[in-house]
C-alpha positions in Angstrom: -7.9 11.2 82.3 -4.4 10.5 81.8 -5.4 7.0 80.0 -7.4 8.9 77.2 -4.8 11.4 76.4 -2.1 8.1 76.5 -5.0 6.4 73.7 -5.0 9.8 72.0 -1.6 9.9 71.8 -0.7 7.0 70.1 -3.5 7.2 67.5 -2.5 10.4 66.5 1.4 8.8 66.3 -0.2 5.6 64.0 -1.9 8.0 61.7 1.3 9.9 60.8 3.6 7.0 60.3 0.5 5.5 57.8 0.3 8.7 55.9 4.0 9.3 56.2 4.6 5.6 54.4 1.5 6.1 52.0 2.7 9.1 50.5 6.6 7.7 49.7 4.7 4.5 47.9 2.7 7.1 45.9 5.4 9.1 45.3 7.7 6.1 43.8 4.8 5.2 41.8 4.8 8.7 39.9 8.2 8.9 39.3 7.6 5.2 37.2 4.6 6.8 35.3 6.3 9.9 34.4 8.8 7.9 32.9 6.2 6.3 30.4 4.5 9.4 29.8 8.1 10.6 27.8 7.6 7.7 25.2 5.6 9.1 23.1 5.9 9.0 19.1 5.9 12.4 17.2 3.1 12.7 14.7 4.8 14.5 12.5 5.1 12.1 9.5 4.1 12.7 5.8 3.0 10.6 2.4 3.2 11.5 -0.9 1.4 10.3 -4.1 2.8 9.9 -7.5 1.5 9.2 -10.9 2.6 6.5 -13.5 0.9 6.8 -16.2 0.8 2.8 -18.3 -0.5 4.3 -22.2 -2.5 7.4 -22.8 -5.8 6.3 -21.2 -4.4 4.3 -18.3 -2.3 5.7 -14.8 -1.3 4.1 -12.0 -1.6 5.8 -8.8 1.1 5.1 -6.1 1.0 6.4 -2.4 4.8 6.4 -0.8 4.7 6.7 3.2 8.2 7.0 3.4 8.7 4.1 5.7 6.6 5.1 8.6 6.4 2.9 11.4 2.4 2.2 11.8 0.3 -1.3 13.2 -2.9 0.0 10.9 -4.4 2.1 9.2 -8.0 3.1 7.2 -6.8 4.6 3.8 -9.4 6.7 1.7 -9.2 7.6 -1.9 -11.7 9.8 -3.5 -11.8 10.4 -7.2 -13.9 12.1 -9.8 -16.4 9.6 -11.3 -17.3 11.7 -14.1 -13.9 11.5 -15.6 -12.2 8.8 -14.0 -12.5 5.1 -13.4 -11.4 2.9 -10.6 -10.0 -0.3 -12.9 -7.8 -3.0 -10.8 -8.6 -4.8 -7.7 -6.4 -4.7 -5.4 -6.4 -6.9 -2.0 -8.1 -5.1 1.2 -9.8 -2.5 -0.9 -13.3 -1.9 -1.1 -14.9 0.0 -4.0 -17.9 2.5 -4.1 -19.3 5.5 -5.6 -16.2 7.3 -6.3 -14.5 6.5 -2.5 -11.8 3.2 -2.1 -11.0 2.1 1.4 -8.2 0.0 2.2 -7.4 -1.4 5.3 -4.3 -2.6 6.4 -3.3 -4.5 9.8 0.2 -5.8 11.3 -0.3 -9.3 11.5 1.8 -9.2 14.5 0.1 -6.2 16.2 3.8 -4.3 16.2 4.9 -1.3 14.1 5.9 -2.3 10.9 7.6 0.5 8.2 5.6 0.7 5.6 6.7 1.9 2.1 5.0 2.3 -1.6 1.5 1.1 -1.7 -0.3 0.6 -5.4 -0.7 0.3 -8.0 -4.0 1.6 -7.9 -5.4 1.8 -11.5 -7.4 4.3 -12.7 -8.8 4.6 -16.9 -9.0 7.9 -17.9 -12.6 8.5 -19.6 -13.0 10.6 -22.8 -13.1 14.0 -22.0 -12.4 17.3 -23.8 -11.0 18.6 -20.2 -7.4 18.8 -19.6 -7.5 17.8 -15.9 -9.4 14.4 -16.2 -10.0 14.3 -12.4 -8.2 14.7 -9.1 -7.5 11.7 -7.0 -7.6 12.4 -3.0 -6.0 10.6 -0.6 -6.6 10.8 3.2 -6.9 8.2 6.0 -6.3 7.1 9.7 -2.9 5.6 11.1 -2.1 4.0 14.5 0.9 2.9 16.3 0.9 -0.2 18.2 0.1 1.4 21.1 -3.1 2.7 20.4 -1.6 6.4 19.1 -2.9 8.1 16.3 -0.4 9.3 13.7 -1.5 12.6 12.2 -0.7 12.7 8.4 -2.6 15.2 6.3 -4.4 14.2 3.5 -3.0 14.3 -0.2 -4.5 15.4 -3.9 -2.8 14.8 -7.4 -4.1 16.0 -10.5 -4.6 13.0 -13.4 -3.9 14.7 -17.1 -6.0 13.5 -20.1 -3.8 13.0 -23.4 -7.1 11.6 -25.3 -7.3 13.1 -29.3 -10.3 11.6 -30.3 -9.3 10.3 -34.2 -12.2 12.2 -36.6 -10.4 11.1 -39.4 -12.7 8.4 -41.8 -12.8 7.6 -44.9 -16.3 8.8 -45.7 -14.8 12.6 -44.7 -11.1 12.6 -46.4 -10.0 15.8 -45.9 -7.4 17.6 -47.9 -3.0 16.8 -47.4 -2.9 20.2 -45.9 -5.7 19.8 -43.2 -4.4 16.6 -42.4 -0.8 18.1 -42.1 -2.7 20.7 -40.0 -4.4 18.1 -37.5 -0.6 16.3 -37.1 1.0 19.6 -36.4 -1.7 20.2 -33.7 -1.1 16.8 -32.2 2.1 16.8 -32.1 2.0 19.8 -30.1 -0.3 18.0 -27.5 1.7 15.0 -27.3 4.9 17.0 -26.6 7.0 15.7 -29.7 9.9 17.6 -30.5 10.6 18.0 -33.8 13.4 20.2 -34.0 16.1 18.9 -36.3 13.7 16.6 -37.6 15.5 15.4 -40.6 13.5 15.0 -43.9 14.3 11.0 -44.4 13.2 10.3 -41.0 10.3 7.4 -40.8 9.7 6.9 -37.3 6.0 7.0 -35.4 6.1 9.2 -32.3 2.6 7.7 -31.4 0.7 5.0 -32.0 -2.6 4.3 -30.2 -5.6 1.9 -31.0 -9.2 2.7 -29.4 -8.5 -1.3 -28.3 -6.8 -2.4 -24.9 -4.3 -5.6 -25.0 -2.1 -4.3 -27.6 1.3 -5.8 -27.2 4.8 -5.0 -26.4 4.0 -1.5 -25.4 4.5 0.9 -28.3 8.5 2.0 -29.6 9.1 3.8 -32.4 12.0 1.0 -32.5 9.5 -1.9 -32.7 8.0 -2.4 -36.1 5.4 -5.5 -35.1 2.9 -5.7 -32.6 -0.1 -8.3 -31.7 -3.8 -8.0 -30.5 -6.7 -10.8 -29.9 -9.9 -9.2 -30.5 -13.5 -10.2 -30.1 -15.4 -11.2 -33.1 -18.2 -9.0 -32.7 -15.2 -6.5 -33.6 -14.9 -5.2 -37.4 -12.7 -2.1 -37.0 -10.1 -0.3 -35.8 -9.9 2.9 -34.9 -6.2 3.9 -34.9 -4.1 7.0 -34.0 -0.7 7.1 -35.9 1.6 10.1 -35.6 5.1 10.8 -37.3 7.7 12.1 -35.6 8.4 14.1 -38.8 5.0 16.3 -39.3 6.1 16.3 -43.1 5.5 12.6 -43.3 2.9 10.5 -45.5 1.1 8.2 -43.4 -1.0 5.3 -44.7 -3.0 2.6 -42.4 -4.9 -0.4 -44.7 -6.2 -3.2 -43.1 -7.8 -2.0 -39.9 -11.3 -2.1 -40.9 -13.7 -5.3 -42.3 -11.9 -7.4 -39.9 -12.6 -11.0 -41.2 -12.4 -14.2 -38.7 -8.6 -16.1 -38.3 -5.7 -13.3 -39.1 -6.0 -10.4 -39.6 -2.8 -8.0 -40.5 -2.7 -3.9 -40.5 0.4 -1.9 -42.3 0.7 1.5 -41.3 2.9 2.6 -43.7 5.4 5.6 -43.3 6.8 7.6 -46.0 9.4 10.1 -45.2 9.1 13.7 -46.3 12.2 13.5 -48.8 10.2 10.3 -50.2 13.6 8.4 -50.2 12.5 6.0 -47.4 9.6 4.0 -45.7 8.9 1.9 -42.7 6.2 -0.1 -42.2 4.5 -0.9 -39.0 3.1 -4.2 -38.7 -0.1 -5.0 -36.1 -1.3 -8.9 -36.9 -5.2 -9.2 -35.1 -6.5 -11.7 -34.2 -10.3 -12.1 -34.3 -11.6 -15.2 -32.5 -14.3 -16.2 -29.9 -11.9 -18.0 -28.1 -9.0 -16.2 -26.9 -7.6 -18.9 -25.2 -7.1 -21.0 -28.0 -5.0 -17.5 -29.7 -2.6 -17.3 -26.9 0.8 -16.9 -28.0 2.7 -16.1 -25.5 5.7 -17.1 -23.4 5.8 -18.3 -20.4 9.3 -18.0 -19.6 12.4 -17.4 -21.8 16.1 -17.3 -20.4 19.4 -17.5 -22.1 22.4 -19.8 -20.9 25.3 -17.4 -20.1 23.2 -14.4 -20.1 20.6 -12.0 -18.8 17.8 -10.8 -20.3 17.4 -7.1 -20.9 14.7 -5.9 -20.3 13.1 -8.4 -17.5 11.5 -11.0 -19.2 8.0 -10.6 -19.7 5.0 -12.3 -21.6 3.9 -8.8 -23.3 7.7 -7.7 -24.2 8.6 -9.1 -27.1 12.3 -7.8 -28.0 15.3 -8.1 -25.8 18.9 -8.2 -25.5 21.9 -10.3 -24.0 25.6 -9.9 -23.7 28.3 -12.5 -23.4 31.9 -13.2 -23.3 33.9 -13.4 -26.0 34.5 -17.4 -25.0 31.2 -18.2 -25.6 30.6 -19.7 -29.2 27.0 -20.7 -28.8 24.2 -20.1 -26.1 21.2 -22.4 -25.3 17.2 -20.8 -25.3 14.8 -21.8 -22.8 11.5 -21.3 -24.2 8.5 -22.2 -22.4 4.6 -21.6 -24.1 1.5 -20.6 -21.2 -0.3 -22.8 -23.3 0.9 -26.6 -23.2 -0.7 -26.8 -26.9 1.4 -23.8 -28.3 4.4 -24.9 -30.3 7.9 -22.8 -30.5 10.4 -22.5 -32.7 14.1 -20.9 -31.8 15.6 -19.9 -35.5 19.4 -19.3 -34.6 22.7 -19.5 -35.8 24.3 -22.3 -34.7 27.5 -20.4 -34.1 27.7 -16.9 -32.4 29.6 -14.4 -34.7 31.6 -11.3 -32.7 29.0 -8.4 -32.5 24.8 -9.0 -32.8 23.6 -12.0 -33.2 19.4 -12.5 -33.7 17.4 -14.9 -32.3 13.8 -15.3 -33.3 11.4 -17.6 -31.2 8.3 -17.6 -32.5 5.1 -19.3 -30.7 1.9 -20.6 -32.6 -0.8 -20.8 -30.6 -3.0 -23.4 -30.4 -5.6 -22.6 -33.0 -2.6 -23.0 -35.3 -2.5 -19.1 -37.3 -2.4 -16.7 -34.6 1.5 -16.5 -34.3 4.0 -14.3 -32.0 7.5 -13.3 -32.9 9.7 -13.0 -30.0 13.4 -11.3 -30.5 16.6 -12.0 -29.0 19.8 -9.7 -30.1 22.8 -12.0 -28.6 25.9 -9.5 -28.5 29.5 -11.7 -28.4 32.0 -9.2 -26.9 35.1 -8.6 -28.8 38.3 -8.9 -27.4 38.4 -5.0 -26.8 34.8 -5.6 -25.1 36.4 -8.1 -23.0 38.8 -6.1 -22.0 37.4 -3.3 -20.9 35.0 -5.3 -19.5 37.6 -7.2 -16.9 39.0 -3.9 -16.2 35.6 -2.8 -15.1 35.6 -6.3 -12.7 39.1 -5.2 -11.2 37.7 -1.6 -10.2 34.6 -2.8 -9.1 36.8 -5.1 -7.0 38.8 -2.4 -5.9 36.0 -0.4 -5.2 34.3 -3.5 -2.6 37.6 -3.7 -1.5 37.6 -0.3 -0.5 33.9 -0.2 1.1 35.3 -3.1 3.2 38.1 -1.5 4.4 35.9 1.3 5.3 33.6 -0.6 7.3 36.0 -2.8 9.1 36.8 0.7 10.3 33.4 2.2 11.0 33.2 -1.6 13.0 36.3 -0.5 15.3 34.8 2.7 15.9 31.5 0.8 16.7 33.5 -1.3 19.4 35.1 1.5 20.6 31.7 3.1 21.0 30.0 -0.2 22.4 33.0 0.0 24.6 31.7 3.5 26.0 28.3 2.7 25.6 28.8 -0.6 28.2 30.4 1.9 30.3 27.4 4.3 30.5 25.0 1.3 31.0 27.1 -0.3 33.8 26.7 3.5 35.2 22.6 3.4 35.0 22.8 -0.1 36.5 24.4 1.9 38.9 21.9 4.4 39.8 19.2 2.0 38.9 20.5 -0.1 42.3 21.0 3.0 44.6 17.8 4.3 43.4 16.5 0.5 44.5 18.4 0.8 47.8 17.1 4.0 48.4 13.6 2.5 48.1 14.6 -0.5 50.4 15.5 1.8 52.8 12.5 3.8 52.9 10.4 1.0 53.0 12.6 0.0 56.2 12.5 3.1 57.7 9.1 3.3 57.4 8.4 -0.5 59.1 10.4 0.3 61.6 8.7 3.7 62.7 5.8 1.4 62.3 7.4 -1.1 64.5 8.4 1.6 67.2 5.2 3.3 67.0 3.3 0.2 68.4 5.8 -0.2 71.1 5.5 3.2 72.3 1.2 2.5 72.3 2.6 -1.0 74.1 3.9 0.9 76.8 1.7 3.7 77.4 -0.6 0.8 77.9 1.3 -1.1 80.4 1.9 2.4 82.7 -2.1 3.1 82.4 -2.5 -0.4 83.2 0.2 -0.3 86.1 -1.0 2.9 87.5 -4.9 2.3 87.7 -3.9 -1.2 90.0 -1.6 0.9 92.0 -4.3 3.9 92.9 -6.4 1.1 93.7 -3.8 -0.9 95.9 -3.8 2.9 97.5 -7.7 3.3 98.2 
């Protein structure tokens, strides 16, 4: 009897130390977790879209995440077929019925911030509607960890500016009507014509029902060039005065022969004391390769370019010092056939100086003028233009001095910073210690706990030979 309750005893003394040491494992293992659970991002970013809209019929739609931090995402963009068309092909995007996807993918599988995504370009189709469509944008957005990011989904409405041009030659309607139709134009294009004066020549619009005009229209620019089909005879063109009073007349846009082609719009101003004529050379060809005139690359020793050079922009300006007497043109052709020539002075005068570069393509008539206005400071210029150096300088200076100073903060704060880590080093080893030790404690009840059933044993063992011995 007494040997059972000895064995019963020292089960029930193993079974408390196990669950005793199980539960402070378990418990050290929660305490890590709930320390990952707190990690969590917030979903609580936003996009937003805006429109850039390229000429009257074109817009470029961009989407600006305002740098989230994201590993993918699944982007949809709906738009309205009916009135809009989806016209650029951008990388990762997949096109159908009215609905792009785009997909996107940290190549290293980490959060990357992500900032303006486009453009995406869109033709606007002719419609009488003022709203030519609305462009939806909605999608799915993960972290690296697997987390969705919640972002709501995104509309913009796309304007249509289109006038269809009824005017024809066939149907030549009266000075007043056609002063009427300006008027009304005008109004829909948003030109101001307050204090308007009456000598003023200047277009306010100039559209053709033809894509690849170039540079982009300026009321500043007075010649422009197109390569057309030759299955093309006419233009139909859209010219409005910034002076609603103004005589308008366009010759040369329609029988469009083979080679060279030239249209004058000609502007009369309401006074009749001056006139500007806007020149558009065409070029109708088969082979539009043959009739390309355009640069490749054009830079100016001593100077930059302004705007950016590019192939379509065809007028530009450059400042330099008053030292400089004379400035070398690099002018490179995208055709290797196409032949330039740079007509400059060979001295630079104080004030504006024009370059003209022309190209001729290779088919030898289709020509393109480019324009450089070279400005030599004077010694007021330069002046004032050193002065500008030294308070930039002084300025830099200043930001310098600043940050050296944020920088000693920073150390100071690194300072306190090492301070608090060497302090959670701290409780990160008692908190280890205090885990050693449980784990010790808890061995060594083991430890005892065997003895004690050791024992027991031995004096059950001891007394059953000594009650024998006695019988």
């Amino acid at each position: 009897m007494h040997r059972k309750i000895n064995y019963v005893l020292s089960i029930i003394a193993v079974t408390i130390f196990i669950v005793v040491g199980t539960v402070m494992v378990c418990r050290f293992k929660n305490i890590n977790n709930s320390k990952n659970v707190s990690a969590k991002l917030a979903n609580n970013e936003t996009i937003e879209l805006r429109a850039n809209k390229i000429n009257e019929s074109n817009e470029e739609i961009y989407i600006d995440f305002n740098n989230i931090s994201i590993a993918s995402m699944t982007l949809e963009i709906f738009f309205d077929v009916n009135n809009l068309e989806y016209d650029n092909n951008m990388e990762n995007t997949n096109y159908s019925d009215g609905r792009l996807l785009y997909t996107w993918v940290s190549d290293t599988g980490k959060n990357k911030q992500i900032g303006e995504l486009g453009p995406f370009k869109f033709k606007i189709k002719n419609t009488l509607n003022n709203i030519a469509g609305k462009i939806t944008v909605a999608g799915e957005f993960y972290n690296e960890t697997g987390e969705r990011i919640n972002i709501d989904s995104k509309s913009i409405n796309v304007y249509n500016t289109l006038q269809e041009n009824s005017e024809s030659k066939e149907n030549t309607e009266t000075q007043n009507n056609e002063k009427e139709v300006q008027n009304k134009n005008n109004s829909e294009n948003n030109i101001d014509n307050t204090n308007i004066s009456t000598d003023n020549t200047n277009l306010a619009v100039l559209r053709l029902n033809y894509e690849g005009i170039s540079p982009d229209f300026s009321k500043e620019v007075k010649e422009y060039y197109i390569v057309v089909d030759d299955k093309l005879n006419k233009f139909d063109i859209t010219a409005i005065a910034e002076n609603p009073n103004s005589m308008i007349d366009i010759t040369g846009n329609e029988n469009l022969k083979q080679g060279l082609n030239i249209i004058n719009i000609n502007v009369k101003s309401e006074d009749k004391t001056k006139e500007t004529n806007y020149k558009i050379y065409v070029t109708k060809t088969s082979n539009k390769e043959n009739a390309n005139a355009n640069l490749e690359n054009l830079a100016v020793e001593h100077g930059t370019l302004n705007p950016e050079f590019a192939p379509t922009e065809t007028n530009y300006k450059v400042e330099v010092s008053n030292d400089i007497e004379n400035v070398n043109i690099l002018a490179v052709p995208e055709r290797i056939d196409a032949k330039v020539n740079i007509n400059k002075n060979s001295k630079l005068e104080v004030g504006d100086n024009t370059v003209e570069i022309t190209v001729t393509a290779e088919d030898g008539i289709t020509k393109k003028k480019y324009t450089i206005i070279v400005h030599r400071r004077n010694n007021e210029e330069e002046k004032e233009k050193e002065d500008n150096v030294k308070q930039q300088a002084q300025k830099l200076s200043a930001i310098l001095q600043q940050s050296n100073n944020i920088n000693d903060n920073s150390e100071k704060i690194n300072e306190d910073t090492d301070t608090e880590i060497v302090n959670e080093e701290k409780d990160t080893e008692k908190e280890k210690n205090t885990k050693e030790d449980i784990y010790v404690y808890s061995s060594a009840g083991i430890a005892i706990a065997i003895i004690i059933i050791c024992f027991l044993y031995e004096r059950s063992k001891r007394k059953n030979i000594k009650n024998k011995e006695n019988k």
